[in-house]
C-alpha positions in Angstrom: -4.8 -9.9 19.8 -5.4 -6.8 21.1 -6.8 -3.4 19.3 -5.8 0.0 19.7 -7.6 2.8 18.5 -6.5 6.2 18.5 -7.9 9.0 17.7 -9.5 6.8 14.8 -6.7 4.9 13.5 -6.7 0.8 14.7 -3.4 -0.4 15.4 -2.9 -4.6 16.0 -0.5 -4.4 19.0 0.8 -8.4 18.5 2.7 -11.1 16.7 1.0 -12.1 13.6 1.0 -15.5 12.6 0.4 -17.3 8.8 -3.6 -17.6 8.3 -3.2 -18.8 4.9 -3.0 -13.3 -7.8 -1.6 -7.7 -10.0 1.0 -9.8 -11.4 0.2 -14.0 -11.3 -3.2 -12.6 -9.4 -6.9 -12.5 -9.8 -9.7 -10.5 -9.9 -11.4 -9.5 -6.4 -14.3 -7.6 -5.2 -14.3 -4.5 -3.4 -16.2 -6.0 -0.2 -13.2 -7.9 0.2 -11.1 -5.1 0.6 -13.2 -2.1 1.5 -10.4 0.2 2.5 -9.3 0.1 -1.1 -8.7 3.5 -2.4 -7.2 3.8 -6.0 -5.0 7.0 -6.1 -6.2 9.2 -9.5 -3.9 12.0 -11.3 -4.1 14.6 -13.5 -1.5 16.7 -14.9 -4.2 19.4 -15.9 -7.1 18.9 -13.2 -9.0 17.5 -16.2 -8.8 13.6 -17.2 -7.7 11.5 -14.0 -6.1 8.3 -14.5 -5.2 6.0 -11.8 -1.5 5.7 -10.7 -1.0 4.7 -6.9 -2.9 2.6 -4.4 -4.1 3.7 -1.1 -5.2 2.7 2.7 -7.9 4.2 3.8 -7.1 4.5 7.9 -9.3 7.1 9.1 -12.7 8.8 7.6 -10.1 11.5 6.0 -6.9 10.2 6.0 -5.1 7.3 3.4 -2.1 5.8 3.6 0.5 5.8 0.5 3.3 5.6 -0.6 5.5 8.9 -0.7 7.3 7.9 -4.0 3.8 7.9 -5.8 4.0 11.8 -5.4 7.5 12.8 -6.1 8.4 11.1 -9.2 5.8 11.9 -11.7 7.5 13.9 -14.9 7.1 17.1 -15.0 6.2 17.5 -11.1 8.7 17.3 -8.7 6.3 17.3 -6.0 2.6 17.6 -7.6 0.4 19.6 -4.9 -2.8 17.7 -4.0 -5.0 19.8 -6.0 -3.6 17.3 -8.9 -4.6 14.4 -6.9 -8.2 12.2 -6.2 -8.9 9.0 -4.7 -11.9 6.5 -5.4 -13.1 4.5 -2.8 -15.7 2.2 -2.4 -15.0 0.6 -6.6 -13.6 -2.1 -7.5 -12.8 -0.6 -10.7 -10.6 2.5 -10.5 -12.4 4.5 -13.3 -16.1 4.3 -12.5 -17.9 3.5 -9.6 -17.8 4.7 -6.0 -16.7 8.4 -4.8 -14.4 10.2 -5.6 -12.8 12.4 -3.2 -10.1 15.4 -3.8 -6.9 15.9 -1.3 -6.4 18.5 1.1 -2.7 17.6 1.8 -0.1 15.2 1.1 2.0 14.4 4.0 5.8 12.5 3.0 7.4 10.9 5.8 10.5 13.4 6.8 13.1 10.4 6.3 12.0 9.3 2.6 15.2 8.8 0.9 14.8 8.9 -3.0 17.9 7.0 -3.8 17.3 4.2 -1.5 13.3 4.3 -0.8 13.7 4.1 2.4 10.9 5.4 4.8 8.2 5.5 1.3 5.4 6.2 3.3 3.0 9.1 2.9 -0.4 10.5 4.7 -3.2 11.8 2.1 -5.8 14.3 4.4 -9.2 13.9 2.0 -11.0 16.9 1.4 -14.4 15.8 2.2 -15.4 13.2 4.8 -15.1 9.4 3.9 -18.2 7.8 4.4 -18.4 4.4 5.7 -20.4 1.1 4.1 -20.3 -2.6 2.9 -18.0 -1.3 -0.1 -16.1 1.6 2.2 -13.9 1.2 5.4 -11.3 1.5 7.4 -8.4 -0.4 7.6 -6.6 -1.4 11.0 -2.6 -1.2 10.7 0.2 -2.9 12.3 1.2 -1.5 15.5 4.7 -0.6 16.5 5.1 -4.5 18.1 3.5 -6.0 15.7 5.4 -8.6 13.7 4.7 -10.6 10.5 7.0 -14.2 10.9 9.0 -15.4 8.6 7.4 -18.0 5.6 3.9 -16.5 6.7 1.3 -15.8 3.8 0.5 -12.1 3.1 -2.0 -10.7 0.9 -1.4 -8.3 -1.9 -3.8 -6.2 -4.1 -3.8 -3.5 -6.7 -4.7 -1.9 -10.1 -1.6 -1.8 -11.5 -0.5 -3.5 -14.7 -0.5 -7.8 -14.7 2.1 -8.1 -17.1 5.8 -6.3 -18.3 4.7 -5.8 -21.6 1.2 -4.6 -20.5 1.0 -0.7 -20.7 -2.0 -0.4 -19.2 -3.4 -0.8 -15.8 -5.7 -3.6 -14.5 -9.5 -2.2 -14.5 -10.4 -3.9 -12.0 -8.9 -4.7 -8.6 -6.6 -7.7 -8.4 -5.1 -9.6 -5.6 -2.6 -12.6 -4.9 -0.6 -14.3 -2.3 2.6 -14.2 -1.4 5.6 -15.0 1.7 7.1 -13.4 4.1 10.6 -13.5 3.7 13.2 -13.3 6.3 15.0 -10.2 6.5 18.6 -11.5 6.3 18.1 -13.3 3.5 16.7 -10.8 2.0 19.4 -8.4 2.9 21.9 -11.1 1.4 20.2 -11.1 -2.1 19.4 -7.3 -2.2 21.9 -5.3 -0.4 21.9 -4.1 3.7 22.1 -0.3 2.5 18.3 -0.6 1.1 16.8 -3.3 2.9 16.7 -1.5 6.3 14.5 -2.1 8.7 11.9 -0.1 7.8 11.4 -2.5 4.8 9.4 -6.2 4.5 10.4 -8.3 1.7 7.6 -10.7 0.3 7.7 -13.2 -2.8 7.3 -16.9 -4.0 9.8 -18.8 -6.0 8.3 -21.4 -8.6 10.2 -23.7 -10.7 9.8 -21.6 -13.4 10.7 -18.1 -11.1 8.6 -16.0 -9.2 5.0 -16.2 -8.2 4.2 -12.6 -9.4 3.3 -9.9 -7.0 2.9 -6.5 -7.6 3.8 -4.4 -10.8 3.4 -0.6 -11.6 0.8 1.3 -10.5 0.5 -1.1 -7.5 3.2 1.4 -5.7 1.2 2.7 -2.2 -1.2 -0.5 -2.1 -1.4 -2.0 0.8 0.2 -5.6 2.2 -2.3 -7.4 4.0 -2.0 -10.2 6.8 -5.3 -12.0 8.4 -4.4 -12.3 12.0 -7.4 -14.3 13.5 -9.4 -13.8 10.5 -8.6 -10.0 11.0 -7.3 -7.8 7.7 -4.0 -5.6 9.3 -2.0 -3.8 6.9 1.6 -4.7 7.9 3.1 -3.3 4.5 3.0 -0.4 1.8 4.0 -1.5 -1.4 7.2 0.5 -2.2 9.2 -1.5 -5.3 10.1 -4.2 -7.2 12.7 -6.0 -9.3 11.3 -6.4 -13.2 7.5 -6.4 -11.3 8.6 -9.1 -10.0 9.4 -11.7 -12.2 12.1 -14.1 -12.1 13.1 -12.8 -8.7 12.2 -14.8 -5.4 12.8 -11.3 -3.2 10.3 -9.5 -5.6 8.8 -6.7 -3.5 10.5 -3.9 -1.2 7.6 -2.6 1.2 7.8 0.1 3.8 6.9 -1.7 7.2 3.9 -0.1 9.0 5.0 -1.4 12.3 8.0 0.9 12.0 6.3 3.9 11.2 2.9 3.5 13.3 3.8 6.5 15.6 4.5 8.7 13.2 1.1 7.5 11.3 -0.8 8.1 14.4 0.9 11.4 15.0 0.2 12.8 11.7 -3.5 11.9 11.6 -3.7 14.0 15.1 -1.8 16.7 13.6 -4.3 16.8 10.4 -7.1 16.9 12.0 -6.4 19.6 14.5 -5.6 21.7 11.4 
């Protein structure tokens, strides 16, 4: 395995291979996944409630997804200023810091009808400061590959049921399988599963496994490549959270937009 760091982001530049419950997940701590960041909004800069997850990849920059902040009602694309990100909780409405956003960065290829390229790059405010409950994540390089039938890890706030409105107060996490592309192409439809998407999921004899939900949009996917955490996906969408479907989750593949992660972090901080 080899590590490349640029300009502070880590990329994994090689093949990953299987190490190894959100929806059909459990509760986890935030040492286990310190470069957590729950994603906070506020219509009125007042109450914040969390609605997206986050990467946290440098000590001022997290990675998203770009869906989480052109879709809310009433904002067709909310400025930062309505936007704050907790780090360093396990629970996404106490605990930690907080920090406000300077920017939000959407790739320029997102497509709203078919999600493709859902990716985004939040620039913090204030400097992220690093712990045991705060750091930063190392993602997939542009080589990198996740094989077929090989266990990911997914975690989130978002809701652990359908008929749940709320969120999960406290982090949550499950695993799930890589699936292969063509199959999942075959059950979903070539004209959204591009190749700037990752399919994961379980089947069960009773359905799916569970995965993520909403409010787990932007969270990261997670494979431990010799015992390493690299963030190989951002979550992006889901059939029905999930359920009853073996190719649950869409993600946007960080492999395929590394560069352009990479880029924009220089960009950012030159600014």
């Amino acid at each position: 395995m080899r590590f490349l760091c640029l300009l502070g982001i880590c990329l994994i530049a090689a093949s990953g291979n299987a190490q190894q419950r959100i929806i059909g997940g459990v509760e986890t701590t935030i040492e286990s996944y310190p470069f957590s960041a729950s994603m906070l909004f506020s219509p009125n800069n007042q109450y914040y409630e969390h609605q997206c997850g986050g990467t946290i990849i440098t000590n001022n920059a997290i990675l998203s997804a770009a869906h989480c902040f052109t879709s809310l009602p009433g904002n067709d694309s909310p400025p930062a200023l309505f936007w704050r990100a907790r780090v360093g909780s396990a629970r996404w409405a106490t605990g930690g810091v907080v920090h406000g956003l300077r920017d939000v960065i959407i790739h320029p290829n997102y497509d709203r009808d078919t999600q493709d390229s859902d990716i985004a790059v939040l620039r913090t405010e204030t400097r992220i400061r690093y712990n045991a409950q705060v750091a930063r994540a190392s993602i997939a390089g542009k080589y990198y590959t996740v094989a077929d039938r090989s266990e990911v890890w997914v975690i989130g706030w978002g809701k652990t049921s359908l008929t749940s409105g709320e969120y999960s107060p406290i982090l949550k996490h499950n695993n799930l399988t890589k699936i292969n592309h063509k199959e999942c192409q075959d059950e979903i439809g070539a004209n959204v599963i591009t190749d700037n998407v990752i399919c994961i999921g379980r089947r069960t004899p009773t359905g799916s496994a569970g995965g993520q939900c909403n409010g787990d949009s932007g969270s990261p996917v997670i494979q431990y490549h010799q015992k390493q955490p690299v963030i190989v996906g951002v979550t992006s969408w889901a059939f029905n959270c999930t359920l009853g479907r073996y190719y649950g989750v869409m993600n946007a593949k960080v492999s395929s937009f590394s560069d352009w992660i990479n880029e924009t972090v220089i960009t950012t901080n030159k600014v």
